[in-house]
N, C-alpha and C positions, 0 to 999 in steps of 0.2 A: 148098704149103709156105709157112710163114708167113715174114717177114721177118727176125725175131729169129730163126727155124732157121736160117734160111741163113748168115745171120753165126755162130749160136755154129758149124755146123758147118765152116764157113770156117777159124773159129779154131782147132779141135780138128784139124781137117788142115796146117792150118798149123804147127800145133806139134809134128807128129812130121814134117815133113819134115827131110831130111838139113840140117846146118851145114854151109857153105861151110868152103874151109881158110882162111880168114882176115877177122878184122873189117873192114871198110869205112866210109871216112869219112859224115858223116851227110849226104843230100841233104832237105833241108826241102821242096821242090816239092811233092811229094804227100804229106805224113807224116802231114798232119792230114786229119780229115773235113769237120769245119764250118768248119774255120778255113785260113788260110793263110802258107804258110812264104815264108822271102825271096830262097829260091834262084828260079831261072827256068831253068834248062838252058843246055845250048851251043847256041852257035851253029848253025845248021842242022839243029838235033833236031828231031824231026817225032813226033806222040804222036796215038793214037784214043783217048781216054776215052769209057767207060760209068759214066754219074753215077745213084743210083737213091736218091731221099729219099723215105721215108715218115711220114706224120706221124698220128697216133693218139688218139682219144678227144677230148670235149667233157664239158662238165657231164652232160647226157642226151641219150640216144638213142645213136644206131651213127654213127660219122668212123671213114670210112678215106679217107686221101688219099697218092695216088703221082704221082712225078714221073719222068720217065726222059730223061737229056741224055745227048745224045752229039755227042760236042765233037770238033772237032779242035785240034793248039796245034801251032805253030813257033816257031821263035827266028830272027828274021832278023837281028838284031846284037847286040851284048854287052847285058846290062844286061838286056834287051828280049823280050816275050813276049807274042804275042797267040792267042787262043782266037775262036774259032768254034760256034756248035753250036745244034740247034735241039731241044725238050724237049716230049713227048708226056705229058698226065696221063691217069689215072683217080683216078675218085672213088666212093666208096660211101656216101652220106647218108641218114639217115632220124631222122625225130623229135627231131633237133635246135633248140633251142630257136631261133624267128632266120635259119633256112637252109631253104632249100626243098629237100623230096626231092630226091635224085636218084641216078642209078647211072648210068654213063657213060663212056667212053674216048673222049679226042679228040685233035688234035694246040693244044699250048697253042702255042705261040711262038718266036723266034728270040733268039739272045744273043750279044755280043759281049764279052768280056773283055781287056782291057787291059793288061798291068803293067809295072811303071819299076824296078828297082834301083837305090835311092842309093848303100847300103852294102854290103860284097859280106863275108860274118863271116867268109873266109879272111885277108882283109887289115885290118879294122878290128876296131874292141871289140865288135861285134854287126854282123848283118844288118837292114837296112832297106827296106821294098819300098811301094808304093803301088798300087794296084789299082782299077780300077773297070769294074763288069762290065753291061753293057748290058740291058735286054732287052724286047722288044715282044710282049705275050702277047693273044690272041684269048680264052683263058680264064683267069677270077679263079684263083688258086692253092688259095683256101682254099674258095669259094661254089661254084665250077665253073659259075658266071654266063657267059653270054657277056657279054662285053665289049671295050671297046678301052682296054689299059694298057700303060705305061711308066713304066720304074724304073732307077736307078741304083744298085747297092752299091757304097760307096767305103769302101775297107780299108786302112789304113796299120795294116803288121806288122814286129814287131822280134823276135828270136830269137837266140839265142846257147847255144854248148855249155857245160854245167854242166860236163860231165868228158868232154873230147875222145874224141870216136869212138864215145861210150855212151851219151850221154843230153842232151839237149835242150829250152830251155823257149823257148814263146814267146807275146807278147801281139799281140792282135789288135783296133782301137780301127774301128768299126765306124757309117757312116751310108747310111742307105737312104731316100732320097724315092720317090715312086710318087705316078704320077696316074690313075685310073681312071674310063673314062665306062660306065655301064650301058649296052648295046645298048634301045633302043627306051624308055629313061626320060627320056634327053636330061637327064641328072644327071652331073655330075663329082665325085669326089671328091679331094682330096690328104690325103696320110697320110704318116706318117715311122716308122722305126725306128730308135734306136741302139742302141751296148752295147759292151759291154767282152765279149774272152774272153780264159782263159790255159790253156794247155795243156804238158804235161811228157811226154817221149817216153823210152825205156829201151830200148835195143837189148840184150834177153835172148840174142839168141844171134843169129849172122852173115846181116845179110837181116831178123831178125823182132823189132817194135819192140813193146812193148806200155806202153802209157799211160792218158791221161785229159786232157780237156779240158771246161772250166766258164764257158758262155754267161749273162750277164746282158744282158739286152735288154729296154728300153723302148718302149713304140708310145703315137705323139702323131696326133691332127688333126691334120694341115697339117703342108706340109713342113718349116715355119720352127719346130716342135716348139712348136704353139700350145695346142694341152688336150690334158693329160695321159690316158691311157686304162687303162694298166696295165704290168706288169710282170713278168718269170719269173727267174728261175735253172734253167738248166737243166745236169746234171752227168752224165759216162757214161762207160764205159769205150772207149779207143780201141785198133784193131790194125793197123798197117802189115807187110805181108808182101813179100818180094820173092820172088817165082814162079819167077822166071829173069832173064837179062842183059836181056830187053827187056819184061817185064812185071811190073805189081806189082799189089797191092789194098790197100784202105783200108778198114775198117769201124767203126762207132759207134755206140753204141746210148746215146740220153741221155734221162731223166725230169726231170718237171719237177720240182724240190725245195721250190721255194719260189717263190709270185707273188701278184697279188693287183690285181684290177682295181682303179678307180678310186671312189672312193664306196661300197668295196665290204670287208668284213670276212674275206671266204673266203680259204681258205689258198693257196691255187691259183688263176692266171688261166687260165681256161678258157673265157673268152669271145674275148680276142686271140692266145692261142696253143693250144697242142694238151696234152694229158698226156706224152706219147712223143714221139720224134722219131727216126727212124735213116739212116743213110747207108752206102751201099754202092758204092765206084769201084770202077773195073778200068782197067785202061790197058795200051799195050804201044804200045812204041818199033817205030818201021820208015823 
């Protein structure tokens, strides 16, 4: 079963299960899929996530590329939140222009995730949070190269309720360096991504959110964002469900709308990013 089954069927179950007897204030923690909200949990919360991103099509030939984290997260003091987790890929490539065959399951790398709460949006005019998530991977994400890389995504996210207890927007200002050496090229590379996202949440009924969040993201040589390479908009619909008192899901499915390499006339970049993109969490408190 494909990726897109699984989420719309996710959502189709999701939407007839029973309404809680009562609305519930909004938690941002998990609500988005790509993006991130400025809650962090209490104190001494302890959570297992299953993180599942896949990523879809190239100019020509067959991309299928998945990711699979599984995290764990605590709160050891106010404000404060850190993550653990280590992320297994497969890849299915062929006749890609640029990428060498391959078909493959391996284990990619380890991550550590970060984050600070300035702002807490019970008590201020918004939420405010800072994030930055670690990670050391033995395979490229996109090449499925062996290699030796490291990256940092740093997130500064703001959010605030449009109409308390209902609905939710928030923005997400987004930098990612990466150094990557090819195994047996004795080549380094450094690259960079940034980007803006905003995303708006609607809690339709008690527990089940449904919305949409819209990624622009630019990718540069060099970390210091030295030549420019290209660019996406990527837009999708998103579903936050709540399962039970200790478990929830996430799901997103986004296309790319609009992009456009560098030096380059095509409507679409599909040489720095993919067609598709989807994400699938799970998580549950214990």
């Amino acid at each position: 079963m494909s990726v897109r089954a699984r989420i719309l069927g996710f959502v189709c179950i999701a939407a007839l299960l029973p309404a809680g007897a009562r609305a519930e204030g909004i938690d941002t923690e998990h609500l988005f899929a790509f993006m991130i909200g400025s809650d962090v949990g209490n104190v001494g919360e302890k959570e297992f996530q299953s993180q599942a991103t896949a990523r879809f099509s190239k100019a020509a030939g067959n991309y299928r590329a998945m990711a699979q984290e599984f995290e764990l997260e605590f709160v050891p003091v106010r404000n404060v939140r850190i993550e653990v987790g280590s992320t297994f890929a497969s890849h299915d490539i062929a006749g890609v222009p640029g990428f060498a065959d391959r078909f493959q399951f391996g284990f990619q790398g380890i991550l550590l995730d970060l984050r600070y709460r300035f702002l807490d949006r019970e008590t201020g005019p918004f939420g405010l949070i800072l994030a930055a998530e670690t990670h050391a991977d033995r395979l490229d994400e996109t090449t499925a190269a062996p290699v030796r890389k490291y990256g940092t995504e740093v997130t500064l996210a703001v959010d605030r309720e449009l109409i308390p207890d209902v609905s939710v927007a928030a923005v997400n200002l987004i930098y990612q360096p990466e150094w990557t050496r090819f195994s047996g090229a004795g080549q380094t590379e450094r690259e960079a991504t940034i980007g803006a996202a905003m995303a708006v949440m609607a809690q339709i009924r008690p527990g089940f959110f449904l919305g949409g969040e819209a990624r622009y993201l630019r990718k540069y040589d060099g970390i210091g964002l030295d030549d420019f390479e290209g660019h996406a908009l990527f837009i999708g619909p998103t579903v936050f469900v709540k399962l039970s008192d200790r478990s929830r899901l996430t799901a997103n499915w986004s296309f790319q709308a609009w992009g456009r390499p560098a030096g380059s006339t095509a409507a679409l970049d599909l040489l720095n990013f993919e067609r598709h993109q989807a994400r699938l969490v799970l998580g549950v408190n214990f």
